[in-house]
Each structure stands twice: as structure tokens, then as C-alpha cells.
N, C-alpha and C positions, 0 to 999 in steps of 0.2 A: 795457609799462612793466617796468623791471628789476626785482624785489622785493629786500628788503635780507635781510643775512646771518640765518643762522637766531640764535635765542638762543644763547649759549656754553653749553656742558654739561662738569660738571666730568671732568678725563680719569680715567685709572686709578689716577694716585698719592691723586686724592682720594673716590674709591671705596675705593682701600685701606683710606682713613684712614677714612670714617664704617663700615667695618664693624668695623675694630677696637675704634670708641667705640661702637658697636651691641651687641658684644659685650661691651664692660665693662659696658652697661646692665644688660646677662641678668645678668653677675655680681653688681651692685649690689642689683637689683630682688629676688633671692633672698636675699642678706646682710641686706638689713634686715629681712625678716622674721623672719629666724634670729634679728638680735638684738633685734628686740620681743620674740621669745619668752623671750631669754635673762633680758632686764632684767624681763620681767616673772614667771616661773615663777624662777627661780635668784637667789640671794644674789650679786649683782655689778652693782656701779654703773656707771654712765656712765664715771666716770675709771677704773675697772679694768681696764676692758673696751678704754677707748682704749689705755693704756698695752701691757696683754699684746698687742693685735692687731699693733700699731705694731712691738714688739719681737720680738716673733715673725718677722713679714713682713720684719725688717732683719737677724736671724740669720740666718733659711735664704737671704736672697739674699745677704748677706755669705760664707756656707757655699758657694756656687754659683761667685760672682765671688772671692772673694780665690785662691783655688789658682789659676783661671787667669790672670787678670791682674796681682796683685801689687803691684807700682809704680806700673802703668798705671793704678788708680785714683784716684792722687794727683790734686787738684785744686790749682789756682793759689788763690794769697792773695786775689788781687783776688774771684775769684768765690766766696768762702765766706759773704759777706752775701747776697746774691741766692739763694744755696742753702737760708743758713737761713732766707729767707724762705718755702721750700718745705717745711723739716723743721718749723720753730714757727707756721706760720700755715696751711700745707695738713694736716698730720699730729697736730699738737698742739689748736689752738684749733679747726678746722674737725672732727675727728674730736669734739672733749669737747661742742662746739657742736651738732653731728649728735647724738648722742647723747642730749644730755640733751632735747633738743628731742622726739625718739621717747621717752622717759621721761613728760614733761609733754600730749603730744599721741597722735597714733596715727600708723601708719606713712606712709599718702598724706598728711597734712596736712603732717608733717615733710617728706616728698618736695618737697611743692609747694614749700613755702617754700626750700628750697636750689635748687630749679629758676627761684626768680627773677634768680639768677647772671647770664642774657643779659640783662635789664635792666642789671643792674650795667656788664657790659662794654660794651654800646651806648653809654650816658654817658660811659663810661670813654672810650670810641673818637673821640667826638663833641665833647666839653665838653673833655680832657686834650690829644689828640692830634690833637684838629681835623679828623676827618675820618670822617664819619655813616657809618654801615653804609648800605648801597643799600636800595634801596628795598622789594626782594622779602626782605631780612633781618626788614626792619624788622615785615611785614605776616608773617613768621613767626613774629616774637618773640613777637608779639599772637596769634596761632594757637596756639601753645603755651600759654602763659600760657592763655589762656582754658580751651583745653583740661583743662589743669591743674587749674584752677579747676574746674570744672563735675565730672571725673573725683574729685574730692574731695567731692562737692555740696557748695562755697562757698556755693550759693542758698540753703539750711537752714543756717541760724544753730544748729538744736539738733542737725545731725549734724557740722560742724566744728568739732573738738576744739580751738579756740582760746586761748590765756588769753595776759594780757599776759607772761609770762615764759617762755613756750613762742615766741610770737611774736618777743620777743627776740634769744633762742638762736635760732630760724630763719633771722632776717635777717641776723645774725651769720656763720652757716652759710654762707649764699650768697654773703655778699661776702667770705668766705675762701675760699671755693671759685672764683670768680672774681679774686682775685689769684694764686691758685696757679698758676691755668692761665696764668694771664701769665708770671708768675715761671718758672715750668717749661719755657715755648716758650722764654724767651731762652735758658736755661740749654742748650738743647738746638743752638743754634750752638754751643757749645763741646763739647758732651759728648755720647755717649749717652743713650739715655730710660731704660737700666738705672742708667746710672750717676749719674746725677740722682736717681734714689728711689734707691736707696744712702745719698746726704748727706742725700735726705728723713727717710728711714725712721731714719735715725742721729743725724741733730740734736733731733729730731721724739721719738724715745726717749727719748733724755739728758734732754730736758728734761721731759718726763711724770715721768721718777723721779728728778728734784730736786723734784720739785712733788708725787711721789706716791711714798715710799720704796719699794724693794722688800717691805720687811718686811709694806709693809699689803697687799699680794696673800693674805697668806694669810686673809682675810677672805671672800677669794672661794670657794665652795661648794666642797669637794674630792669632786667626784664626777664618774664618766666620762663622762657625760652632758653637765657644765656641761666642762669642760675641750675634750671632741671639740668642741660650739659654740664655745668660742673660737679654735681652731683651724680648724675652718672658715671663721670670719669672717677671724680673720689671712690665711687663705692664699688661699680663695677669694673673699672680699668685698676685703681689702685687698692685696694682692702682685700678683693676677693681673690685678685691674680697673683700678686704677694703671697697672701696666703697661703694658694694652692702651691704655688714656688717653693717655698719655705720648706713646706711639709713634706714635699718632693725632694728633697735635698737628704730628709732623713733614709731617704733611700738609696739615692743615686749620686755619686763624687758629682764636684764639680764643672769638670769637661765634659759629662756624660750629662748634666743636667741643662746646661748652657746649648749642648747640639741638638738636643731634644725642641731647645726653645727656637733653633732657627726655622719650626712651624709658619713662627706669627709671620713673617714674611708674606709666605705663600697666602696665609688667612687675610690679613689687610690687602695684600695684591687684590684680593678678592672684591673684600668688603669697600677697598676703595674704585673698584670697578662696576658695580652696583649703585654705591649709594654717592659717591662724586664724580664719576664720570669720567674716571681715567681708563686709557683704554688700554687692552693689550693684545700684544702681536703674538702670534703661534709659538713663538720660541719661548715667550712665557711660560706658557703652557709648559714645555720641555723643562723649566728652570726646577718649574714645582715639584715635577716629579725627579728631580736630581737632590732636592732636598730634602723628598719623601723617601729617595734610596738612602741617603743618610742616615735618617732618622733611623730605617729599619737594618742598618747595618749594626749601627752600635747599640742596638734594642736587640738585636737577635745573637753578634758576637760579639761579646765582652770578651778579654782577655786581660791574663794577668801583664800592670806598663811592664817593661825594658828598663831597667836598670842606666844609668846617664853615666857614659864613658869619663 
């Protein structure tokens, strides 16, 4: 008897792409501990803190691209809504949303909650555009998620930092984080993945400081300490992790790019057990590696979605 074709395995360009969203995780999963630390030890808010990062990350790449390209970063009329969907809803609400949510909660809870993003998109995929993520997406979505869940211990009600306005700002989180990565993929038939955060990072500004004057930064702690954290966050948390997202997108849809990213969990789990002193119970452990089967389920089977009844 003939046996049928082996399962499809993704080729090189989408290996590319999940190590580059691999690598934004290591970025992210480090960034948010920096800024639990920051918002908690230092005088600076959620909105401060979105605002300097945001602008920061849009000078020095402004600083980088305008000498060399010039003209070449002009963008067509038709595509400046679809951009600022990525500067006011990826950089503005989803940064102040992240934020205050690690303010109200702790760092994996707030994780988790913007990691419900693939739920978001599956719906998005299924219900809008009529056509289900396959079926190995589906049972990773659930892998993750769970993972998630359990790596936070969700089972103890008195160790997840919950409240109804933390959970808010979470859910908020995710479904800006999941339009962006839409908004961002189309953008990226026209444009580079630089030059898309470019109009992010620059609409995404402007409007932090109409909503947040310059003037009221100087609120924020003037000491080397607080300032090198926000600049790390800018550059490291926000410029380089984007980036590498971005570019990762030209390879991989965006359910498969979002489950990729339910990593940082597991990374901050980490890096917040190390450098703050949050502890974790053995079933964490278990969590990680439920979100590490994720990762490598829909990293190893891709399938072509299911068509939406």
C-alpha cells in the first residue's frame, strides 16, 4: 500500500520568521520586568513612560532612516489610516493599556492577558474573514492559553493579581495587539517593516503628547538610574522587539506570529524570578513547557485553515 505524503513542514523563510518573533520574545520578556521595576521603585507613570519609550524608539529610527532614504520614506495618502491604525492603537492605547495593566497587576498576569491576542485573531479569522485556523492552530491556541494560565497559577485565586480594572486594561491589551499585527502585515505589502514603525512610532508619539504635554515629563524622577531604564525600554523593549515582530510577520500570518509570541510569558516568568523575586511553584514549570509544545506544534505543522461554514 502507497502511504500518503508526509505532513508539510514550514520551509526556511518561516523559520526565519518565528526566530525573529523568538527573539522579540527574549526582548519583551526582559522589558517588562525593567518596567515593573521602573513603575514600581521610580516616580513615573504608565502614560510617561508609554509616551518617552514611543518617542525615543521614533527619534533614533527617524535619526538612522531619514539620512539615508529621504523622500523614499514618503508614504501614499491612501495608506496613512491603516498606519495610524498602527501608530494610535499598536503604540498609543496598546503600550498605555500594557502598562497600566503591569501597574494594577504583576508582570505574568499582565503577560497572560495580552497573550490572549490568538484567541482574538482565530475569531477575527473565522467569524470576519470566514476561514478557521486549521486544526493543529487551533489545539495550539488551547496549549498556549493553558500554559499561560497554569505558568501564572490561574488555579490560586489568592496568587493571581486580578481585579476588574487590571483585567480591563488586559483585554484591551490583547485586542490592540492583535489589530496591530493585522494592521502592520497589510502595511507590509506596501512598505518595509522599518518603515511601517517609522509611521507607528511617529503617529503613536504625536498623539501620546497631545494627550500628554511635553511639559508633564518633567514629573518623571530626574535620576540616571530612572532615565538609563527608560531608555532601555525604548530601545531595547520597544525599537528592537518591534522590529524584529514586524519583519517576522513577512513571513509568518498573523495567528501563527502572535502564538509564536506566547514565549515572552514563559521568558519574563523567568526573568521576573531572577531579577524581582517572584517565585514559582513546580506547576510553572509545567506551564512553560505547555507553551513550548505550542510553539512547536504550529512551528513544525502548519496546515492549510478550514474554510468557515
Amino acid at each position: 500500500m502507497q502511504e500518503g505524503p508526509p505532513p508539510r513542514r514550514p520551509d526556511r523563510p518561516a523559520w526565519r520568521g518565528a526566530a525573529l518573533i523568538l527573539s522579540a520574545d527574549l526582548c519583551w520578556g526582559v522589558s517588562s520586568s525593567l518596567a515593573k521595576l521602573l513603575l514600581n521603585r521610580s516616580a513615573v507613570t504608565p502614560a510617561a513612560l508609554t509616551a518617552l519609550r514611543v518617542t525615543i524608539a521614533f527619534l533614533v529610527l527617524l535619526s538612522i532612516l531619514g539620512p539615508r532614504r529621504g523622500r523614499r520614506l514618503e508614504a501614499r495618502s491612501e495608506d496613512l489610516p491603516l498606519l495610524s491604525v498602527v501608530g494610535l492603537v499598536g503604540f498609543a492605547a496598546n503600550s498605555y493599556c500594557y502598562y497600566t495593566t503591569l501597574s494594577l497587576t504583576n508582570v505574568a498576569t499582565a503577560i497572560l492577558l495580552i497573550y490572549l491576542a490568538p484567541i482574538f485573531l482565530a475569531l477575527y479569522e473565522g467569524l470576519v474573514l470566514r476561514r478557521w485556523p486549521a486544526p493543529s492552530t487551533l489545539a495550539a491556541i488551547a496549549l498556549a492559553v493553558g500554559g499561560c494560565f497554569v505558568l501564572v497559577r490561574g488555579y490560586d485565586p489568592g496568587t493571581l493579581r486580578l481585579n476588574l480594572a487590571g483585567l480591563g486594561f488586559g483585554l484591551t491589551t490583547a485586542g490592540a495587539f492583535a489589530t496591530y499585527t493585522v494592521a502592520s502585515q497589510r502595511m507590509l505589502r506596501a512598505y518595509d517593516s522599518w518603515t511601517v514603525l517609522l509611521y507607528g512610532f511617529g503617529i503613536g508619539s504625536a498623539a501620546w503628547w497631545v494627550l500628554f504635554p511635553l511639559w508633564a515629563s518633567a514629573g518623571v524622577e530626574n535620576s540616571a538610574r530612572t532615565w538609563s531604564l527608560i531608555v532601555a525600554i525604548a530601545l531595547g523593549g520597544t525599537l528592537l522587539p518591534h522590529g524584529l515582530f514586524v519583519r517576522g510577520l513577512t513571513y509568518l500570518p498573523p495567528t501563527h506570529a502572535t502564538l509564536l509570541s506566547t514565549m515572552e510569558p514563559v521568558i519574563a516568568a523567568g526573568v521576573a524570578y531572577l531579577v524581582l523575586g517572584e517565585t514559582m511553584a513546580p506547576a510553572q514549570y509545567a506551564g512553560g513547557l505547555l507553551v513550548l509544545a505550542a510553539v512547536l506544534l504550529v512551528q513544525l505543522r502548519p496546515e492549510v485553515p478550514a474554510e468557515a461554514g
